[in-house]
ZALUMLUM-781596 format. One record per residue: x, y, z of N, C-alpha, C in turn. Coordinates in steps of 0.02 Angstrom, whole numbers, plus 50000, padded with zeros to 5 digits. Example, Ala and Ser with C-alpha at 12.3 -4.5 7.8 and 13.67 -1.06 7.14 Angstrom:
<pts>
506604971650390506154977550390506604983550390
506424988850354506844994750357506455000250394
</pts>
This chain:
<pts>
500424994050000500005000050000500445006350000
500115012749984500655018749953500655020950053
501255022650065501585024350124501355033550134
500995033450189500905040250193501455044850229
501925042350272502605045250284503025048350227
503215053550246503795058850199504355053450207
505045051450150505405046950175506035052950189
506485049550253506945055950284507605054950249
507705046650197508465047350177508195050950114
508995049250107508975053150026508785047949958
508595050549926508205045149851508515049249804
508525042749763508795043549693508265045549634
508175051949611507815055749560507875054849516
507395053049468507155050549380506595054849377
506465054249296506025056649260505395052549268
505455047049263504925041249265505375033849309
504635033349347504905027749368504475021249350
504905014149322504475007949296504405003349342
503884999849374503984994049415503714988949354
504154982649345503914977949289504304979149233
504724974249210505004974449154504664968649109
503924969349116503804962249044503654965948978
503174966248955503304964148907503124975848891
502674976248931502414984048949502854988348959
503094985749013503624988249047504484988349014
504674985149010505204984848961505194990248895
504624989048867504584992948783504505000048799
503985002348871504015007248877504815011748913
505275006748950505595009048963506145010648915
506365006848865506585006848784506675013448778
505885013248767505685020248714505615027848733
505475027348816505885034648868506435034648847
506995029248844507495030048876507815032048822
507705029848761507935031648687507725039848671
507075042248703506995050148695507205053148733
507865051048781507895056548833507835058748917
507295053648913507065052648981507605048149039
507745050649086508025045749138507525039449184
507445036049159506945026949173507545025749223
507255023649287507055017449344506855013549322
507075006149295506535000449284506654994149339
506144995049382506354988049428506104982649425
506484976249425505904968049382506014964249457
505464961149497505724956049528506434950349523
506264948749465506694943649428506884944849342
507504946249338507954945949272507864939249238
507744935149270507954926549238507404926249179
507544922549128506914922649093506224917249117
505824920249112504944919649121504844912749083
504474910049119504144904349086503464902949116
503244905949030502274910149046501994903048972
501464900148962501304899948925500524903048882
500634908848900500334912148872500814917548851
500584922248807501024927248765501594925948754
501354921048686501774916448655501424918648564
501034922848573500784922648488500794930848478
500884936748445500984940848442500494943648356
500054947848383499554948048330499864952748279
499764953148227500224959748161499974966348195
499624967648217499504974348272500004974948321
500184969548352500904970348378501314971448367
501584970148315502174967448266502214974148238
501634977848204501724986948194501904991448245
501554987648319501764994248370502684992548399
502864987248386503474985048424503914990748347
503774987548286504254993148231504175000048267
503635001548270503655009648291504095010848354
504055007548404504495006748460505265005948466
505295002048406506164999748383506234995148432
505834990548441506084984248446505794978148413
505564978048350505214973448317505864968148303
506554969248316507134965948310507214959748359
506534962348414506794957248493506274951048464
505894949048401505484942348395506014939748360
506764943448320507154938348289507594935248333
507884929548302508464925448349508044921848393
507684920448387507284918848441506764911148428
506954908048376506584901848336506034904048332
505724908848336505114912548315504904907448218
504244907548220503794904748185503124909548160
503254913148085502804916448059502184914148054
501554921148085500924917148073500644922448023
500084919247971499794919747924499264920547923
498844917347980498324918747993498174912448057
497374910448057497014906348076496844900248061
496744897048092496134889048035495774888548102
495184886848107494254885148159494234879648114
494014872948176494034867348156493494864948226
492934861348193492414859748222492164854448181
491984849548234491884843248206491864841948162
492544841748135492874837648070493074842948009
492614848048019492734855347978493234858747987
493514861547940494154866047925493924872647895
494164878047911494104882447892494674887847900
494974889547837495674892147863495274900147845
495664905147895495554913347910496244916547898
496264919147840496944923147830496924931247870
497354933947870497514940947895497374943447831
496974951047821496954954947775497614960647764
497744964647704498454968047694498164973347746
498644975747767498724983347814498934989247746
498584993947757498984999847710499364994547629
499034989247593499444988447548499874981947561
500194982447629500604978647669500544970947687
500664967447653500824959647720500914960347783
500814961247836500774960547905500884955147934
501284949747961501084944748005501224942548051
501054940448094500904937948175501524934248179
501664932948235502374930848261502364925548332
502284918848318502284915948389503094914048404
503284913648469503624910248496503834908348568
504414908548600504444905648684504384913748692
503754915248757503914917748787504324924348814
504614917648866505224920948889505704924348849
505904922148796506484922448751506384930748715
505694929248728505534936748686505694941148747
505484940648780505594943648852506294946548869
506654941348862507334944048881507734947648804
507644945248751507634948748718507354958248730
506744959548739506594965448754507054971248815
507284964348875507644968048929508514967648906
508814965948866509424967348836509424974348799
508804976048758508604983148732508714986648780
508294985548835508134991548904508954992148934
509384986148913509884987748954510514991548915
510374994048863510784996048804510775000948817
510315004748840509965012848845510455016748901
510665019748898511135020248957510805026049008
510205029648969509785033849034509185028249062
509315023549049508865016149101509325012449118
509045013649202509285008249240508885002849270
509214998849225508684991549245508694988149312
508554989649347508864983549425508334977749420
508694972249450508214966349513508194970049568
507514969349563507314971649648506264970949660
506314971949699505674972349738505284977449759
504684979749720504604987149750504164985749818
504254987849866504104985749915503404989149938
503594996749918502795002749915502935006149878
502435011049884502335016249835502385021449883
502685027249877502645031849920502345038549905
502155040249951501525046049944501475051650010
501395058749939501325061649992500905068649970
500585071650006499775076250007499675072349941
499325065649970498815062049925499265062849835
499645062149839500045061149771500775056349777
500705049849739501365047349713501795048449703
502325047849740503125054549719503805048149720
503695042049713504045036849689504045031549734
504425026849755504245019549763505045020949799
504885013549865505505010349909505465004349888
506045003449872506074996749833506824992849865
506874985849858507464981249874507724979049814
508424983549806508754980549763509104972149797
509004967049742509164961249789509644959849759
510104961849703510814959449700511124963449735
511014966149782511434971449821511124969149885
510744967149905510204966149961510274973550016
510124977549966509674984750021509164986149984
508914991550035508384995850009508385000750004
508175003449930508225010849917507585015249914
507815021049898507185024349878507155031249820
506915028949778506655033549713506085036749723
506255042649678505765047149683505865050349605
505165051049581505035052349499504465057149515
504345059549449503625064449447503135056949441
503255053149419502815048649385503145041849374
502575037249399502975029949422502315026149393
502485023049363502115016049309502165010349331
501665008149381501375001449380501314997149350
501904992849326501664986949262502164981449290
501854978849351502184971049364501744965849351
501034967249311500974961349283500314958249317
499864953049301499304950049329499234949149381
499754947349428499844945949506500294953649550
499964960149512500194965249544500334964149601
500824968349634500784968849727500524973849737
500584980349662500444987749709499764990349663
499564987549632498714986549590498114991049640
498284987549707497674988349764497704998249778
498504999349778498535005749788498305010449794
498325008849704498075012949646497515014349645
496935012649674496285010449669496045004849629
496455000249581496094994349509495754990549574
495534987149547495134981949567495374974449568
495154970849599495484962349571495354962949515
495714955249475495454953849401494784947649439
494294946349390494064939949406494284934249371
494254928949378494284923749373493784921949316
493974916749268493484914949208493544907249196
494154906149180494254899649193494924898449171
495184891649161496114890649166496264886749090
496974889349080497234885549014497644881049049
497564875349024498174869649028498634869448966
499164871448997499794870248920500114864448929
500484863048852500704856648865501054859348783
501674856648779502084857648699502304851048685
502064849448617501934844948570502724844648525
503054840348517503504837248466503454832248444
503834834648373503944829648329503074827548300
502664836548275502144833448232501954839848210
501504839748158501364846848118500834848448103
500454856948112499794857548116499504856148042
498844854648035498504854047975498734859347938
498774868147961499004871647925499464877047934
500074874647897500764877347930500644886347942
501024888747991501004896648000500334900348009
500054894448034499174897548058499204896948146
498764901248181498574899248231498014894548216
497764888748252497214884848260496844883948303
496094885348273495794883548345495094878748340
495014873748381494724867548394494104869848440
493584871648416493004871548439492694863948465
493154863248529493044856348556492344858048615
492164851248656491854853848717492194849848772
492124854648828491614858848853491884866348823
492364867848784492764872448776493294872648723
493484878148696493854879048640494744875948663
495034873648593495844872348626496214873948567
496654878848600497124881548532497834879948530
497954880648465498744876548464499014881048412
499814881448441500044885248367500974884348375
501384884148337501974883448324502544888748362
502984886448413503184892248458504024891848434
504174885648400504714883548397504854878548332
505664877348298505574873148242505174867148239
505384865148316504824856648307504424857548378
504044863648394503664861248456503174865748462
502544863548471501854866148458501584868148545
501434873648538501044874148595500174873348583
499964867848636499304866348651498884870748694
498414874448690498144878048749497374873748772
497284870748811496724866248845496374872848889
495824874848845495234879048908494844873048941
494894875049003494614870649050494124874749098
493514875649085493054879949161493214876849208
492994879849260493104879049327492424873749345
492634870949395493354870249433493794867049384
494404866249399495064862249372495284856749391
495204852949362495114844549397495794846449421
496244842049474496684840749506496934836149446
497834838149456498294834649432498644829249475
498564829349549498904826349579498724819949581
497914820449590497544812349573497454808949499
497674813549461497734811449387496894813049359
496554817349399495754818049342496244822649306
496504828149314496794830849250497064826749195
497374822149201497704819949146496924814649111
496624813249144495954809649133495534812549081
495674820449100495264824449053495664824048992
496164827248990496504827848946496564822748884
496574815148920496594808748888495904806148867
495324808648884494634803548850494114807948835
494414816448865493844821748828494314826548788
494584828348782495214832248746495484829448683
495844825348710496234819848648495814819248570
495134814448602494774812048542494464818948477
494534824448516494324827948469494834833648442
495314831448450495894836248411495984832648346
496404836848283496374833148246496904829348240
496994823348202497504815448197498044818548183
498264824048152498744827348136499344828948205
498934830048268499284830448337499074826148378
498694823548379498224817748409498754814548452
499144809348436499624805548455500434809548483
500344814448466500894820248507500604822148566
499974822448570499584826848632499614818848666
499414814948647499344808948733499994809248731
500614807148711501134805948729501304814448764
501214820548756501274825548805500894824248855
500304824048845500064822448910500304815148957
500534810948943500784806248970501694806249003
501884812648970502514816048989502644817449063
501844820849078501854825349114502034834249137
502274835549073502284841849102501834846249059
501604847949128500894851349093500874855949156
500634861349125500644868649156499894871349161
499634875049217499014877749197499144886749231
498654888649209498764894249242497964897749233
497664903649273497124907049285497074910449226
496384912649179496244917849138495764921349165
495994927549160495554932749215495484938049165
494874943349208494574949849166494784954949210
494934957349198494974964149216494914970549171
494434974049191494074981649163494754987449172
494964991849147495404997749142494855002749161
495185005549250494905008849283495045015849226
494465019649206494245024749166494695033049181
494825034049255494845039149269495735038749307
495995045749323496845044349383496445042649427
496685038549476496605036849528496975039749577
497625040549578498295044049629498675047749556
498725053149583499085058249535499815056849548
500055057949497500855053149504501095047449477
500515043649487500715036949457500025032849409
500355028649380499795025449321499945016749334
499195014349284499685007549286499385005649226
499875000149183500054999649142500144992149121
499714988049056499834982349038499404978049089
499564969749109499294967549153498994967349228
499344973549233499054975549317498444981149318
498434983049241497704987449222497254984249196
497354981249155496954976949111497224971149087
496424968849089496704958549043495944958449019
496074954648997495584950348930495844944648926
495254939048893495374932248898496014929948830
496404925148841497244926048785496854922548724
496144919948740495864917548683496374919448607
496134925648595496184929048528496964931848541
497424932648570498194934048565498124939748564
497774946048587497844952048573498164955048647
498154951448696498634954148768499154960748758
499684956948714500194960048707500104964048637
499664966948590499514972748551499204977848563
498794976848641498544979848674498934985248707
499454980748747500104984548785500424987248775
500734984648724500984988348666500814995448645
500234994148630499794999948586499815007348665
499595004848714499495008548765500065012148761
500765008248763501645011248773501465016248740
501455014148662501435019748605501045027048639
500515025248640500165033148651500435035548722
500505030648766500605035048839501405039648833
501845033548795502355036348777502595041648745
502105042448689502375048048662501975055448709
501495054248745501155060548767501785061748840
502245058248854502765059948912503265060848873
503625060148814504025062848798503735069748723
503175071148737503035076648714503395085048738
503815086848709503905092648729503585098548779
502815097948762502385101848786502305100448857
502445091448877502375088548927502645088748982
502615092249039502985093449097502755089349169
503275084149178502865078949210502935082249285
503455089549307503185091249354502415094149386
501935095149332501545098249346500985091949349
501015091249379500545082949397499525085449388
499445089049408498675092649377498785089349293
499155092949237499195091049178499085084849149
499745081649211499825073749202499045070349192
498775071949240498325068549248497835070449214
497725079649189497005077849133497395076049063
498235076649070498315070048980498165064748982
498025060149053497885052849067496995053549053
496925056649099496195055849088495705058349007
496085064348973495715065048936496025066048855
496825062248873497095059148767497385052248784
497535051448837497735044348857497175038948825
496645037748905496245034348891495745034648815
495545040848808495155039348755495395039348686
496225038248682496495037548638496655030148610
496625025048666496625020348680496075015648669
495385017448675494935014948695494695012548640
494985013748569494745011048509494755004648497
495545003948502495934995148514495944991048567
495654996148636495944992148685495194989148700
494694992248693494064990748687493784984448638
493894984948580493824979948524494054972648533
494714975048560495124968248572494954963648651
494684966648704494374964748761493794962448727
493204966048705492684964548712492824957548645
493184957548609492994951848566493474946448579
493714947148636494024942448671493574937848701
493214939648758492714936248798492194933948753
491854938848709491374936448651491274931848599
492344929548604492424925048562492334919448600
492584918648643492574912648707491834911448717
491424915048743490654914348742490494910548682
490484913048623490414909448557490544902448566
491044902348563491614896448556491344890448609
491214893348659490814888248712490144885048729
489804891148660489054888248664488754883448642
488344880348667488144875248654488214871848566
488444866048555488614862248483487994857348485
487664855848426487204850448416487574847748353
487844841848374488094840148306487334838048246
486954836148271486314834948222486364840048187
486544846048197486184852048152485394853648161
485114850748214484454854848217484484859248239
484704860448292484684869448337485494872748322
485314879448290485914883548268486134886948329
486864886448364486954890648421487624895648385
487764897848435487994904048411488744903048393
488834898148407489594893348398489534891848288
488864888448295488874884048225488874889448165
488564896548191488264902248156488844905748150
489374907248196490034907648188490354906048148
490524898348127491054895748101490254894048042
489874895648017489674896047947489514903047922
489624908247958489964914647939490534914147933
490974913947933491644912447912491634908647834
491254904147841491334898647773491014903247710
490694908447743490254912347701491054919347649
491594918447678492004921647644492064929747624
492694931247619492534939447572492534941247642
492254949147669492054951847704491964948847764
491854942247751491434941047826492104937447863
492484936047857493174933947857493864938947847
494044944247817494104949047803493964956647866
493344954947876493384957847935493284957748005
492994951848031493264948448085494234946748092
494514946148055495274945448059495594951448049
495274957448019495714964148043495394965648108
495094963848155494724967048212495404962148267
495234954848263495714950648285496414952048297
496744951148211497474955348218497534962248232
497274965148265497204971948291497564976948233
497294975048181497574981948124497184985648099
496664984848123495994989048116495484989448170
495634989248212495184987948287494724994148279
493974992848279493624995448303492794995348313
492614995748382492034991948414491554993048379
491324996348333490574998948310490814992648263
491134990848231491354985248158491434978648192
491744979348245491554971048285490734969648316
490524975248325489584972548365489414970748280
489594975548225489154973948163489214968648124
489974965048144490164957148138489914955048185
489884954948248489454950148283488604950148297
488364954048276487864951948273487654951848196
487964950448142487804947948070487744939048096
488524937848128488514931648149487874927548180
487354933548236486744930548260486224932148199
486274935148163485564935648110485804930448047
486444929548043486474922848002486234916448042
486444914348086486204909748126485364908048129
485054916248129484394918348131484144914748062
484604916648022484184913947943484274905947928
484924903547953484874895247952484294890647991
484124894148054483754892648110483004891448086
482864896548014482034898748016482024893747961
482744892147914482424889447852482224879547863
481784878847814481604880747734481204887447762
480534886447817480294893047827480094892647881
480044898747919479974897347992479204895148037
479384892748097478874889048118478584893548181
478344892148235478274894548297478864893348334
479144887148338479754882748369480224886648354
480344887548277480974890848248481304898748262
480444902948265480394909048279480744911448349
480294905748413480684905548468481364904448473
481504899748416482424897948430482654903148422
482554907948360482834911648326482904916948394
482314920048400482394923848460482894922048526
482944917448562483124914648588484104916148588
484194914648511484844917548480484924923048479
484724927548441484674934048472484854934648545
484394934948614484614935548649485114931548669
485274927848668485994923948673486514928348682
486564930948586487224935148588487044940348620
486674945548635486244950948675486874949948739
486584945148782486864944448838487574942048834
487864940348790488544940248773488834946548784
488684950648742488844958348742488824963348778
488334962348799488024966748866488614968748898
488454963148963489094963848997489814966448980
490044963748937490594966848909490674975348876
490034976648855490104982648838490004987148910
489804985248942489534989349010490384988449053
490494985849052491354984349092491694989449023
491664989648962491924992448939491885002248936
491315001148963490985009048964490755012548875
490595007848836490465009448793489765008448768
489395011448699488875011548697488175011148735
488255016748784487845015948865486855013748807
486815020248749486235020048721485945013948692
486555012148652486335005148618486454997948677
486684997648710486664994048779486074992948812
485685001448821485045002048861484384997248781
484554999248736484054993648697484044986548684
484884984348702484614978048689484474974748749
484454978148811484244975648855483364976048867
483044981748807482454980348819482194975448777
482484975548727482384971248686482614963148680
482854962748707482994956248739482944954048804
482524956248853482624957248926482814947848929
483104948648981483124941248992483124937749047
482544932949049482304931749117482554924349133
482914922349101483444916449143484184918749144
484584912849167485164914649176485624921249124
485774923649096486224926749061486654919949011
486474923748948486794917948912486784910448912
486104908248923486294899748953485494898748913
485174901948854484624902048827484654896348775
485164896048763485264891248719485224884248714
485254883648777485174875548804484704873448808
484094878048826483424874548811483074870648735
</pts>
């Protein structure tokens, strides 16, 4: 918590101070440090990270890292070009290319992690007005109700110091320590990926991400390395236990059978390896307004969205870019902290809110989709089947769901008008040859489906309050939220 004591030694003075060197933190400290600025960057741990998630890097990334000058840190790195997509549902293929940017080829970039990681903090350590330490920020320090820098433990030295900046950036990441401070909120909880990396086998379609509209839940796989595939297993909650082996249970007689033969026999023998990793996918909303003048936060300790769709890190990215350039703006005087805070509150955020909005909300929306109910009969259309036969429908409808995705065109009024084409196609498979009483209800039924998909998400997003307030009259919905479909 931010320390309301004046501190009596003496502190070491910067321009900006960084807690978090991942993936936020690092690029932003780069790109101060390259204009000028004197960066503090403090990381718990230097060693490289081993996350399996933000491992796929969308061409929206891949533009904001060039602009940054470090689009250099995905080479050397066994990095594996992506091209696009393939959605694969019982037995169906459907490959989703990336559309050109400006003219341009654009493409996505998976690989380890970590590797990218430390890659990024060799940049930060080149800079010679950033100083990178290991250490621990221990608080935030504060004083007449304003942020004036952080006491932190340098631990290759084992003391404790203390910095003091106009402005100190919160970006250690999903498991913040100093999140609560600030005023954010927890993230919630949604449900967990099980990883697991596959050798010695090759996806149906090389330099694509893939994804397996399995049940109870979607499972994505994509190429991180020359010969090794990362598996992502969504699993809702609860999470069977690994120790008694229901995890591997799942993995082996509900998982397995419906991937395709292409990895089939790589995934039991991973799963029979044993090493298998899971970890929490959580939401968290980007508190709207400053909270403590002085300081911000930044990347995973502000916001998350589900890694469904890989847009985490184009997001963060994207944030560096604008926050970055409005602090090394000339005009910008980070002593005058009043300023600071109406550039946060009023070119920051709503400068942001185009991409960072689009890419959240069609994060969770995709997952919702992706999880709704499947009839393999084909009698009842859910919002899953209406999905992946919009897609098959081509041109446009493919085209622009994948510039919204690869974040090279993000923007929310063009993702609700793709997603709900997706429910009025569904609407028109549902009614034909022609509609009945039964059908009419289904149809409706769909409708509200996606209704309550959106909702929520747009209301956490703070967007479209007007069109929000109609489809809630228009769809009011008097069972669970989203669970209409099952009837």
């Amino acid at each position: 918590m931010a320390d309301q004591s004046t501190e009596n030694h003496i502190a070491d003075k910067y321009d900006v101070i960084i807690v978090g060197a991942g993936v936020a933190g690092s690029a932003l400290a780069y790109y101060l440090g390259t204009h000028g600025k004197n960066v503090l960057c403090v990381e718990r741990s230097l060693a490289e990270p081993d996350r399996i998630v933000g491992e796929l890097m969308q061409p929206g990334g891949i533009l904001r890292l060039r602009k940054l000058g470090l689009e250099s840190c995905v080479e050397g790195i066994d990095g594996i070009s992506c091209e696009g997509y393939a959605v694969i549902i019982n037995g169906e293929r459907q490959q989703l290319t990336y559309p050109l940017h400006q003219g341009e080829k654009v493409l996505g970039k998976s690989f380890h992690h970590g590797r990218f990681i430390q890659n990024l903090r060799k940049k930060v350590g080149s800079v010679s007005k950033v100083n990178l330490v290991q250490g621990t920020a221990k608080k935030l320090i504060e004083i007449d109700n304003a942020i004036v820098g952080i006491e932190y433990k340098d631990t290759t030295k084992d003391i404790t110091k203390v910095a003091h900046a106009p402005l100190t950036v919160v970006s250690d990441g999903c498991n913040s320590d100093l999140r609560k401070a600030l005023g954010q909120k927890k993230p919630m909880g949604a449900d967990h990926f099980v990883g697991l990396i596959l050798e010695d086998c090759h996806l149906p379609y090389p330099n694509h991400g893939h994804v397996m509209l399995a049940d109870p839940a979607p499972v994505l796989a994509y190429q991180i390395g020359s010969n090794e595939i990362r598996v992502l297993v969504d699993v809702p909650d609860p999470l069977p236990s690994s120790s008694n082996g229901d995890l591997q249970e799942f993995l082996l007689n509900t998982t397995a059978p419906q991937l395709p033969l292409e990895i089939r026999d790589s995934f039991v023998v991973a799963v029979k390896g044993g090493k298998i990793k899971s970890m929490r996918n959580s939401k968290l909303h980007a508190t709207e307004r400053s909270i403590k003048p002085g300081a911000i936060l930044l990347g995973d300790a502000w916001n998350m969205r589900h890694p469904l769709t890989g847009g985490g890190m184009t997001v963060a990215l994207s944030d560096v870019c604008i926050i970055g350039d409005i602090i090394i703006d000339s005009k910008t005087d980070l002593n005058n902290r009043d300023k600071l805070v109406r550039a946060f509150n009023d070119k920051f955020v709503p400068e942001r809110k185009g991409i960072a909005s689009t890419i959240n909300i069609l994060s969770f929306a995709l997952y919702d989709v992706f999880c709704s109910p499947y009839d393999p009969t084909g009698k009842k259309v859910s919002m899953r089947s209406a999905c992946f036969g919009y897609f098959k429908l081509g041109g446009s409808c493919v085209s622009g769901p994948m510039s919204l995705l690869s974040g090279l065109s993000p923007n929310p009024y063009v993702l609700l008008y793709h997603f709900f084409m997706v429910a009025l196609y569904g609407v028109y498979v549902a009614l034909k040859p022609f509609p009945t009483p039964g059908k009419l209800l289904h149809a409706y039924r769909l409708l509200s489906s996606a209704s309550w998909i959106v909702i929520p998400l747009m209301k956490g997003e703070k967007i479209f309050g007007l069109f929000t307030t109609i489809l809630r009259i228009l769809f009011y919905n008097f069972q669970n939220e989203k669970k209409l479909l099952t009837v």
